[in-house]
KOLLUMDREN-896042 format. One record per residue (C-alpha): residue number from 0; chain; x, y, z. Coordinates in pm, 1 decimal. Layout:
REM KOLLUMDREN-896042
<i->NUM | ch->A | xx->X | yy->Y | zz->Z>
...
REM end
This chain:
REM KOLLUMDREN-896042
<i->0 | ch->A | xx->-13377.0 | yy->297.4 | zz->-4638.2>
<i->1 | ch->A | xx->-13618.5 | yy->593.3 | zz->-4478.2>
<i->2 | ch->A | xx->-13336.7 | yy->782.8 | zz->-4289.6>
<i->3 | ch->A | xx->-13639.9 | yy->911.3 | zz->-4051.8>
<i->4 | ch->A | xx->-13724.1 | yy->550.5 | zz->-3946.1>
<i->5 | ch->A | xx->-13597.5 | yy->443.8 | zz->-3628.0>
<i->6 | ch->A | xx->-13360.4 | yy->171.8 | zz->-3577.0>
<i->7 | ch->A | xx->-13341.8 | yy->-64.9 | zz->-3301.0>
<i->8 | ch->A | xx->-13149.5 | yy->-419.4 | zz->-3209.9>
<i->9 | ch->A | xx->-13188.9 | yy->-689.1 | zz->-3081.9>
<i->10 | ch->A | xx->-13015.5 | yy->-801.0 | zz->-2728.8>
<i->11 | ch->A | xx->-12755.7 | yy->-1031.5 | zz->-2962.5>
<i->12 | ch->A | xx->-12718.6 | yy->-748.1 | zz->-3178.2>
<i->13 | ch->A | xx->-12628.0 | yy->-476.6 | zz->-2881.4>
<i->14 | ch->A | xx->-12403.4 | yy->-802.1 | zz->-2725.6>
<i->15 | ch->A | xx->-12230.2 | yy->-816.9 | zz->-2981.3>
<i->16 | ch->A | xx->-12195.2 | yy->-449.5 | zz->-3074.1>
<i->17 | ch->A | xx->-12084.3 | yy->-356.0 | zz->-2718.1>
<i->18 | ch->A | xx->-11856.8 | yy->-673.2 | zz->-2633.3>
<i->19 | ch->A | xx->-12070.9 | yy->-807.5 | zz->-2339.4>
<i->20 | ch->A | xx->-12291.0 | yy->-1102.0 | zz->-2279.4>
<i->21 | ch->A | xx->-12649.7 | yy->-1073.1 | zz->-2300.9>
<i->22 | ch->A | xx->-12685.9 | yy->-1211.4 | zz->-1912.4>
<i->23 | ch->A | xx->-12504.4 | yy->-864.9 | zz->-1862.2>
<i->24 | ch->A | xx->-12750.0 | yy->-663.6 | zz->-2130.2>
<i->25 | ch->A | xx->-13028.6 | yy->-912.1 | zz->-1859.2>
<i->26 | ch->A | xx->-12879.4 | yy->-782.0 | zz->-1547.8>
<i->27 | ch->A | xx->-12833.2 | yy->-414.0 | zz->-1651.4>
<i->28 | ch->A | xx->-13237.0 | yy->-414.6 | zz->-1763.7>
<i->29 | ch->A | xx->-13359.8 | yy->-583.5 | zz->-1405.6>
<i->30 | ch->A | xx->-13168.9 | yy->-307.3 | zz->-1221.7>
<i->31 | ch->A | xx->-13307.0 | yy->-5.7 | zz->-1441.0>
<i->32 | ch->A | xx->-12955.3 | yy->80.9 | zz->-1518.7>
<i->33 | ch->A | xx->-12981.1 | yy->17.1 | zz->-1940.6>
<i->34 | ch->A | xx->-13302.7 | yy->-88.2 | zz->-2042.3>
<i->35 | ch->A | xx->-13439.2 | yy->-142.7 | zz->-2417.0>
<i->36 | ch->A | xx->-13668.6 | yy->138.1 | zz->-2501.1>
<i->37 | ch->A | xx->-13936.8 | yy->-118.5 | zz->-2698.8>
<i->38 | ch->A | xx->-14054.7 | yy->-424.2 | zz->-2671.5>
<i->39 | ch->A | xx->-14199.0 | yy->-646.4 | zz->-2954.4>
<i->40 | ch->A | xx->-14555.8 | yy->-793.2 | zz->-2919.8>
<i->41 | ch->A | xx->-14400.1 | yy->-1129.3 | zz->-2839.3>
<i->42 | ch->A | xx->-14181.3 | yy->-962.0 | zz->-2601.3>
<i->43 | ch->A | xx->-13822.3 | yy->-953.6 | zz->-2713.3>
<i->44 | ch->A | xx->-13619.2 | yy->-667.7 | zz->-2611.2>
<i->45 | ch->A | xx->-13510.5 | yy->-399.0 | zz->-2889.2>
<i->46 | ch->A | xx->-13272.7 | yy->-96.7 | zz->-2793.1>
<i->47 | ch->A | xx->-13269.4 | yy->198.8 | zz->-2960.8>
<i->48 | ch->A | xx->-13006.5 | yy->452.1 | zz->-3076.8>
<i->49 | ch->A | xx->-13070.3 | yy->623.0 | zz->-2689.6>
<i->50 | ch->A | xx->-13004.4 | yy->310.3 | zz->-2562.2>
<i->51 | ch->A | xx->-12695.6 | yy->210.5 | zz->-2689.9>
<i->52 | ch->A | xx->-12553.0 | yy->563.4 | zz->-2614.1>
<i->53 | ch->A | xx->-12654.8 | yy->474.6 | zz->-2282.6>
<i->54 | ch->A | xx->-12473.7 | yy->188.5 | zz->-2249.1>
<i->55 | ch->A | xx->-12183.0 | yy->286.8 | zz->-2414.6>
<i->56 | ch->A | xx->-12205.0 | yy->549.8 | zz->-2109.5>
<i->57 | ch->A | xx->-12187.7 | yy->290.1 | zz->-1857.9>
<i->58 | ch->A | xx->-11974.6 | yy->47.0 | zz->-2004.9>
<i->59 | ch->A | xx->-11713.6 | yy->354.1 | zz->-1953.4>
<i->60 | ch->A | xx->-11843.6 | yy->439.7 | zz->-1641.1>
<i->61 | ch->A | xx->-11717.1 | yy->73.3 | zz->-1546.7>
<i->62 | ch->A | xx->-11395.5 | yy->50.2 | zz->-1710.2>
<i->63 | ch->A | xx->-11306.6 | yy->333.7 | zz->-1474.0>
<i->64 | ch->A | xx->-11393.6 | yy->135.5 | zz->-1181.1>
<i->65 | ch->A | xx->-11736.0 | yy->300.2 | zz->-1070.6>
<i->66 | ch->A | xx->-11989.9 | yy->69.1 | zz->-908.9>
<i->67 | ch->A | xx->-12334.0 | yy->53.6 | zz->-1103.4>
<i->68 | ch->A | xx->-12528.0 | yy->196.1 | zz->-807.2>
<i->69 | ch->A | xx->-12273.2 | yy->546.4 | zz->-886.6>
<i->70 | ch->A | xx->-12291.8 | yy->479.3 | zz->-1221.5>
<i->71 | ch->A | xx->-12720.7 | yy->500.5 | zz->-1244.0>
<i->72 | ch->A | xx->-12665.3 | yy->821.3 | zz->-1024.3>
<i->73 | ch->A | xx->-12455.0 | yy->962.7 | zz->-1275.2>
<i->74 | ch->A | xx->-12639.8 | yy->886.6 | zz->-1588.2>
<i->75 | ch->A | xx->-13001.1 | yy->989.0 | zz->-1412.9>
<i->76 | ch->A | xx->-12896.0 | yy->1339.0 | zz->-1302.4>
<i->77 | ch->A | xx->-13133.5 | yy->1574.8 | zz->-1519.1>
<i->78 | ch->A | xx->-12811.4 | yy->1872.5 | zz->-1471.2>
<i->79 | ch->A | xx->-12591.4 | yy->1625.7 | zz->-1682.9>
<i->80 | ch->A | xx->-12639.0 | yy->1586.4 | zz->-2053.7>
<i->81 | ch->A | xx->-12452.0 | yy->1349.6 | zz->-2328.3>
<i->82 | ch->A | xx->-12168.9 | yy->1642.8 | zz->-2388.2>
<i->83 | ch->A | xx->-12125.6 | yy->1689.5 | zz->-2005.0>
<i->84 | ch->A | xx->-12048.7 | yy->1308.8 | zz->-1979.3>
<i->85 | ch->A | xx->-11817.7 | yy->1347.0 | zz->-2269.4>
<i->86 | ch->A | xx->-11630.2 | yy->1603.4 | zz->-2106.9>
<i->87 | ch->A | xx->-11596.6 | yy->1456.7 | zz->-1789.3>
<i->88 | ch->A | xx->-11531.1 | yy->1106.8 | zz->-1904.2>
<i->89 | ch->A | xx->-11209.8 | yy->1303.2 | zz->-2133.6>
<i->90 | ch->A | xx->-11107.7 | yy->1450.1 | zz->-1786.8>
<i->91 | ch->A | xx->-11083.7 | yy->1119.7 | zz->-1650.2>
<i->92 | ch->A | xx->-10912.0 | yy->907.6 | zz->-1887.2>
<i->93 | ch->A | xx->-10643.8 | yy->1226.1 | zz->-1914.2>
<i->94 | ch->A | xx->-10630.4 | yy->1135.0 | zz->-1585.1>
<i->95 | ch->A | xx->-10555.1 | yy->785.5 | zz->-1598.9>
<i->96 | ch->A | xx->-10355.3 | yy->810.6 | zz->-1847.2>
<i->97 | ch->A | xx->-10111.3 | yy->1035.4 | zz->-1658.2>
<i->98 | ch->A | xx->-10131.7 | yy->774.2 | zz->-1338.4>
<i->99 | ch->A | xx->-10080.6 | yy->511.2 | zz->-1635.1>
<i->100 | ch->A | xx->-9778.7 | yy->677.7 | zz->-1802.1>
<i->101 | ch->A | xx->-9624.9 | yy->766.1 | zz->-1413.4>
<i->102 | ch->A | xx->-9663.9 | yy->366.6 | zz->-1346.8>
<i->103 | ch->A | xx->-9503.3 | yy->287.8 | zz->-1668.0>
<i->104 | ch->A | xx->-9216.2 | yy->514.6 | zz->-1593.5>
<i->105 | ch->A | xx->-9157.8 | yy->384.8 | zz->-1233.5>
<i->106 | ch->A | xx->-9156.8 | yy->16.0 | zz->-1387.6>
<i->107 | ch->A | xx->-8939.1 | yy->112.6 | zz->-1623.2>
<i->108 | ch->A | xx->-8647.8 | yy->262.7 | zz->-1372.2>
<i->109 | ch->A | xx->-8693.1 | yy->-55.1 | zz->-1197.6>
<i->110 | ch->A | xx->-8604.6 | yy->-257.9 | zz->-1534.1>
<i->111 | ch->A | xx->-8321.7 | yy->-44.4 | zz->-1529.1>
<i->112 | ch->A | xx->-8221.7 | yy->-88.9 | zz->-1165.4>
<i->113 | ch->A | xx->-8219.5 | yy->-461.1 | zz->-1198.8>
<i->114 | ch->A | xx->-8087.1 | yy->-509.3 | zz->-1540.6>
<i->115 | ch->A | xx->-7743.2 | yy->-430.0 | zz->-1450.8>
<i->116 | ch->A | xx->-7572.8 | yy->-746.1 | zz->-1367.1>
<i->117 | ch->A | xx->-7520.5 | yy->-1049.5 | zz->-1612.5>
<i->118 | ch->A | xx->-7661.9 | yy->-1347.9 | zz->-1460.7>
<i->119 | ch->A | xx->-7349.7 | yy->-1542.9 | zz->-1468.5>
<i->120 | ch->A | xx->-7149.6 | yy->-1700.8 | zz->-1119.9>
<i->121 | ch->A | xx->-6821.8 | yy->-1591.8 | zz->-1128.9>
<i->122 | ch->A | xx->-6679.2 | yy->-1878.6 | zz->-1188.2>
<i->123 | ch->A | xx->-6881.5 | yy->-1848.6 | zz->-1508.2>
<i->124 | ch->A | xx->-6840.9 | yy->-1474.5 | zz->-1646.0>
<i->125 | ch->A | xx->-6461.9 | yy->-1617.5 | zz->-1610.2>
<i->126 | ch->A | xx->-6521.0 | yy->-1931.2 | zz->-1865.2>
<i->127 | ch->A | xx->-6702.2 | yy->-1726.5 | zz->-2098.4>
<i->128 | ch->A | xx->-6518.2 | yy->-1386.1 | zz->-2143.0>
<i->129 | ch->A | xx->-6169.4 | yy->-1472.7 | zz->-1955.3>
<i->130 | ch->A | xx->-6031.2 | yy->-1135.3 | zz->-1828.7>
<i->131 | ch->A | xx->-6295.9 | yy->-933.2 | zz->-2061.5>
<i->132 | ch->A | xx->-6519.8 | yy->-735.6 | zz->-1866.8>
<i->133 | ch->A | xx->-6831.3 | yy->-610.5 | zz->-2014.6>
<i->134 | ch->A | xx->-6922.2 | yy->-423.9 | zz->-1705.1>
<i->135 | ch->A | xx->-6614.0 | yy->-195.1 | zz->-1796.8>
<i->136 | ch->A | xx->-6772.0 | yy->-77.5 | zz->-2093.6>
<i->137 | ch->A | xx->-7088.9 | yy->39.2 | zz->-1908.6>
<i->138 | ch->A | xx->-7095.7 | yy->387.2 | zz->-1839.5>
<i->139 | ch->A | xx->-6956.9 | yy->475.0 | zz->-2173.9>
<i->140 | ch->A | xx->-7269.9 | yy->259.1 | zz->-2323.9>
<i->141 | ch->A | xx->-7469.3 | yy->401.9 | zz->-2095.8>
<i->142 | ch->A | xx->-7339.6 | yy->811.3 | zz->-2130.0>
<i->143 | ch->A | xx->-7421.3 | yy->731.1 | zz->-2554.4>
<i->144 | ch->A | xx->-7701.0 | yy->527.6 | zz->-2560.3>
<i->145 | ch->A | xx->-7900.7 | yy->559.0 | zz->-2231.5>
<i->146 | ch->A | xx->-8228.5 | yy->689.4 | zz->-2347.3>
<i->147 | ch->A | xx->-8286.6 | yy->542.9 | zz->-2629.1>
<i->148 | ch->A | xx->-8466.0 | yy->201.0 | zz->-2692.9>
<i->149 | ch->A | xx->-8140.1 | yy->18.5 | zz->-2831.7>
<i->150 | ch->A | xx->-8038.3 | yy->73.6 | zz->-2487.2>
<i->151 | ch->A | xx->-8299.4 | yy->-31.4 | zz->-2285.6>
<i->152 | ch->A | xx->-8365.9 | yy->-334.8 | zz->-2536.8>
<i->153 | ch->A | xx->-8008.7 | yy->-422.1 | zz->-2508.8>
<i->154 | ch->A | xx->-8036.3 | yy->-442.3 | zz->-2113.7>
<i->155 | ch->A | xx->-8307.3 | yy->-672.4 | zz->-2134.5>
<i->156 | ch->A | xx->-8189.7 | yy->-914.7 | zz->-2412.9>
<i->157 | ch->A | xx->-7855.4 | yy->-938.8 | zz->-2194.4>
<i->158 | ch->A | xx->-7974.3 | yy->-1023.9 | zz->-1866.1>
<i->159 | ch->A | xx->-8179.0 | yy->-1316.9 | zz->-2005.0>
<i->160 | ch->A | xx->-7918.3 | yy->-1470.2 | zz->-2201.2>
<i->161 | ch->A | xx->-7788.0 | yy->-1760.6 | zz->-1994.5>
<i->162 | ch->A | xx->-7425.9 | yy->-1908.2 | zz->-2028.9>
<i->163 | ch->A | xx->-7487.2 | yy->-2117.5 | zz->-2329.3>
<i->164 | ch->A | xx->-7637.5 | yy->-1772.4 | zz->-2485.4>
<i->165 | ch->A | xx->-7301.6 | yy->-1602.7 | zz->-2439.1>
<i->166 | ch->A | xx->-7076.0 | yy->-1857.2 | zz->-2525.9>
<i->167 | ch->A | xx->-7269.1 | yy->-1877.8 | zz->-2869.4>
<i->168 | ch->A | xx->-7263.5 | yy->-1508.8 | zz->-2853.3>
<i->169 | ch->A | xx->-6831.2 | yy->-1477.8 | zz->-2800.3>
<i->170 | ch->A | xx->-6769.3 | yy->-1733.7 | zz->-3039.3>
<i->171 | ch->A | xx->-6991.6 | yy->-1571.3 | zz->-3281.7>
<i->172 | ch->A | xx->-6819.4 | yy->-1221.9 | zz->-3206.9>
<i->173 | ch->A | xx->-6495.2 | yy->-1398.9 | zz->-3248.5>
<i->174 | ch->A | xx->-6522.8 | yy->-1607.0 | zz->-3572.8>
<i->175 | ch->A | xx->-6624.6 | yy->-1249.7 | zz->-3748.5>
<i->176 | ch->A | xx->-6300.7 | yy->-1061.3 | zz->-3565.2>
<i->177 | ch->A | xx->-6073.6 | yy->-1379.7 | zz->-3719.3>
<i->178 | ch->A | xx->-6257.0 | yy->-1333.9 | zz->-4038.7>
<i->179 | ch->A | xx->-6183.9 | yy->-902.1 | zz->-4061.8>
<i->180 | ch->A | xx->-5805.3 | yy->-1016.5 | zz->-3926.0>
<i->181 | ch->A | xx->-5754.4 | yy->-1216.9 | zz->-4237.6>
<i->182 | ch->A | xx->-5929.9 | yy->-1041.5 | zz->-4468.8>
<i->183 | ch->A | xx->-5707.0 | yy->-720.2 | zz->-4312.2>
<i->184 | ch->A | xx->-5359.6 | yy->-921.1 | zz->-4370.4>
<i->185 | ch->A | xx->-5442.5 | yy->-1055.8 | zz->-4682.3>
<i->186 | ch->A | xx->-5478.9 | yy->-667.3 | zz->-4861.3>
<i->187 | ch->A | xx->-5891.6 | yy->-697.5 | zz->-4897.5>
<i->188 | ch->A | xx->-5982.4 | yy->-350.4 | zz->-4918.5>
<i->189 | ch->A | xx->-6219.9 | yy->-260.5 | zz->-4647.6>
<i->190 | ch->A | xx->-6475.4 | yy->-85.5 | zz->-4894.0>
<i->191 | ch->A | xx->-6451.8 | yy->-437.6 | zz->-5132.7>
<i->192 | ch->A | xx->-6719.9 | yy->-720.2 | zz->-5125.3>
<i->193 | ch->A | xx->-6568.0 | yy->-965.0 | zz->-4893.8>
<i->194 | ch->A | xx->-6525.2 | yy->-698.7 | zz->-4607.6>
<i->195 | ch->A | xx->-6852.4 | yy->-499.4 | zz->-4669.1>
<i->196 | ch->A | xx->-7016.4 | yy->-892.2 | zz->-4602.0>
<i->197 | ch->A | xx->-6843.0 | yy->-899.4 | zz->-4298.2>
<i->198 | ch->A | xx->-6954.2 | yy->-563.8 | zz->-4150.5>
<i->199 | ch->A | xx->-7292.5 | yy->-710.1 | zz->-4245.2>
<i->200 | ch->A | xx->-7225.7 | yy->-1000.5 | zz->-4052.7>
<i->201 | ch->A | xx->-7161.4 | yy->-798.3 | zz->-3761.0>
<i->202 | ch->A | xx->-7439.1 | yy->-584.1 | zz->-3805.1>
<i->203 | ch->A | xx->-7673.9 | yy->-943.8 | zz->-3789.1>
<i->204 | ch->A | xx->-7518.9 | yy->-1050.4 | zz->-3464.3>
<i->205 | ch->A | xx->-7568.3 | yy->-771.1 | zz->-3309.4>
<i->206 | ch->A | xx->-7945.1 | yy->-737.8 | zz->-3414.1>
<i->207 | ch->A | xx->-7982.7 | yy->-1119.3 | zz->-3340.8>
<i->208 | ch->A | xx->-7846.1 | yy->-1069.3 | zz->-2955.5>
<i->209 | ch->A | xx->-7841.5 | yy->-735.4 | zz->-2853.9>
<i->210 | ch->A | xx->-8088.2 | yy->-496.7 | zz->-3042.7>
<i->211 | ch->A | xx->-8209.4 | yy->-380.3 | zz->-3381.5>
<i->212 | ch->A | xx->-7907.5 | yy->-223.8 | zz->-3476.4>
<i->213 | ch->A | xx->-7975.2 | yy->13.6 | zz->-3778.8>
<i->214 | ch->A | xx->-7702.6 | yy->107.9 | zz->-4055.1>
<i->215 | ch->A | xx->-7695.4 | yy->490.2 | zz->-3833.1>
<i->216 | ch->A | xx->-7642.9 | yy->257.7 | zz->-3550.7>
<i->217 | ch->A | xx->-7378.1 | yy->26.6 | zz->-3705.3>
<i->218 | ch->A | xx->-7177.3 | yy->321.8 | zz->-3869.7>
<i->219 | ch->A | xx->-7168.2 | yy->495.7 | zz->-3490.6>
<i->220 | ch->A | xx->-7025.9 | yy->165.4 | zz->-3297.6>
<i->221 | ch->A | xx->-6753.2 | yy->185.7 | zz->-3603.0>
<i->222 | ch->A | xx->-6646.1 | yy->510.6 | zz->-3471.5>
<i->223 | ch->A | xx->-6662.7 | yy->433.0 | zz->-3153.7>
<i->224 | ch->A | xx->-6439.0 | yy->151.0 | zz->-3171.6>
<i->225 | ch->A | xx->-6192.2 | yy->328.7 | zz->-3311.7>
<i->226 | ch->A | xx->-6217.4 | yy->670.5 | zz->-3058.4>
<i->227 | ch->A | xx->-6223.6 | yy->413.6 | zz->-2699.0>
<i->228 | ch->A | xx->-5893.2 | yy->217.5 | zz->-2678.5>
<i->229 | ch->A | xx->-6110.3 | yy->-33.3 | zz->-2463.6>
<i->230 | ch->A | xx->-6287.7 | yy->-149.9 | zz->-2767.6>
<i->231 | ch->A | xx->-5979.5 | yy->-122.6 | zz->-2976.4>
<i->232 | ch->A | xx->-5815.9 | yy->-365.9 | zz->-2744.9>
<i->233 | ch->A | xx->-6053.5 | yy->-624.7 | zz->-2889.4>
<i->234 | ch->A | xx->-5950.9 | yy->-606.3 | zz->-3214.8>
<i->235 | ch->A | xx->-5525.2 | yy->-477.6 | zz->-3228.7>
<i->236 | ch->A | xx->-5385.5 | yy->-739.6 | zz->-3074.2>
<i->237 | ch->A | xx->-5513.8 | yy->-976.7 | zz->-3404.6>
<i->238 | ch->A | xx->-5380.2 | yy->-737.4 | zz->-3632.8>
<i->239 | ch->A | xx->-5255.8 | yy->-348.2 | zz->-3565.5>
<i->240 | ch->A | xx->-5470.2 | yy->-165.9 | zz->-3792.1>
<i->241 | ch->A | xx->-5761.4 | yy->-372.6 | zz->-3768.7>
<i->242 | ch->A | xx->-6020.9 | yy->-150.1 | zz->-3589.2>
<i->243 | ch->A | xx->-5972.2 | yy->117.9 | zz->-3817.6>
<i->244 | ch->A | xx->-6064.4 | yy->-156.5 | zz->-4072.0>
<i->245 | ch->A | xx->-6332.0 | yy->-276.1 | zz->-3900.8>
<i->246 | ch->A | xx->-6451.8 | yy->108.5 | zz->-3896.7>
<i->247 | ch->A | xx->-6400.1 | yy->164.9 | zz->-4265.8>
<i->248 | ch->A | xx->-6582.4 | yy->-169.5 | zz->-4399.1>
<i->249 | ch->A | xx->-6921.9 | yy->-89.9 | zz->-4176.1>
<i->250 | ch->A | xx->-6889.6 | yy->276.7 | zz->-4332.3>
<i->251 | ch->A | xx->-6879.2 | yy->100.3 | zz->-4693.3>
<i->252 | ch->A | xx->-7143.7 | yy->-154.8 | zz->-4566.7>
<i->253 | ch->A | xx->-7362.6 | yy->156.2 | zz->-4474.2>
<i->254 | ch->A | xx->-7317.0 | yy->373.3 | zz->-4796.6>
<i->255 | ch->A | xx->-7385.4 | yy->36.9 | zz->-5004.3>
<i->256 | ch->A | xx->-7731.8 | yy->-28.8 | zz->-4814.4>
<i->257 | ch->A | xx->-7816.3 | yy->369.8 | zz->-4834.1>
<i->258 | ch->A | xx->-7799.3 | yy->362.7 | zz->-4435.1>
<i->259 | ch->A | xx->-7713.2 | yy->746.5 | zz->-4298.0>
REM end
């Protein structure tokens, strides 16, 4: 093709193009505020390449929130050329993006504020975790793990789960704890198959309820179970020993997958 001929569309063409309807390609053309710059001998509207920059123009003009009227002001003033309306339309959307990102923040703390409590009655956080308290392990979660998105996805997953979710949940969490106990008494070495599957296991649940918990992740709550004696009061009271076996199979479980 002649790269010095022209091009120009049809109105279905430039619909399609920019996204809008052809009544609104109609309605911009009766106003004056995007019209096609040729017309075919039968009639039929045909932009040109001026013409669609035109439009793009306005269709940002409008995703800003300007009125039309403001927007044919803007576009007509002889002062303002196609690099001035660049610039000022990269002013504005820095702009809104800063309001944007401030909104997101400020919905974000109130996530926070209001995940905090497990929806459970009393009578209920009693059924499912008896004299367990996961509140107690809070600011300790919160002093590790507070800004990252394990954290903040971990909040959220939480306060949605309803009772049934947590009873599934602790009896999950306490079929795996049986299953290290009795791999512990019976002398399976913690960096052998059958407790490497179980430091897996753990790994899954804790993925499947609470976040995406990584093999960096995994080996981290390993240590940490071991260093707090409120986690290691989960665990000793099946077996003395058994957090620091617990520790040593998701260390094995993480070399074997490559994990960190």
């Amino acid at each position: 093709m002649d790269k010095g001929i022209a091009m120009d569309y049809a109105v279905g063409q430039v619909a399609r193009l920019a996204g809008v309807s052809v009544r609104t390609l109609h309605h911009y053309d009766e106003i004056g505020l995007v019209s096609p710059g040729r017309r075919t001998a039968s009639g039929y509207r045909r932009y040109t390449d001026d013409d669609l920059q035109r439009l793009q123009h306005v269709l940002f003009y409008r995703e800003l929130g300007f009125p039309l009227e403001e927007i044919a002001v803007i576009l007509d003033d002889p002062a303002t050329d196609t690099l001035a309306h660049l610039r000022r339309q990269h002013e504005l959307l820095t702009r809104r993006i800063g309001r944007l990102q401030a909104m997101a923040a400020a919905v974000e703390h109130a996530l926070e504020a209001n995940i905090v409590n497990i929806s459970l009655t009393p009578e209920e956080r009693f059924e499912v975790f008896g004299g367990f308290r996961p509140e107690d392990h809070d600011e300790e979660a919160r002093r590790r793990w507070g800004d990252t998105d394990a954290w903040r996805q971990s909040r959220r997953r939480m306060a949605a789960m309803s009772k049934a979710d947590w009873a599934v949940f602790g009896a999950e969490a306490a079929r795996t704890a049986e299953d290290f106990a009795r791999a512990f008494t019976e002398g399976a070495p913690a960096d052998g198959e059958r407790a490497m599957e179980l430091a897996e296991r753990h790994r899954a649940h804790i993925t499947r309820w609470c976040y995406d918990c990584s093999y960096e992740i995994h080996r981290g709550l390993g240590d940490l179970y071991v260093d707090d004696p409120r986690f290691a009061a989960n665990y000793e009271p099946l077996a003395a020993g058994l957090t620091r076996y617990i520790r040593d199979a998701i260390h094995a479980n993480a070399d074997r997958a490559g994990g960190v």
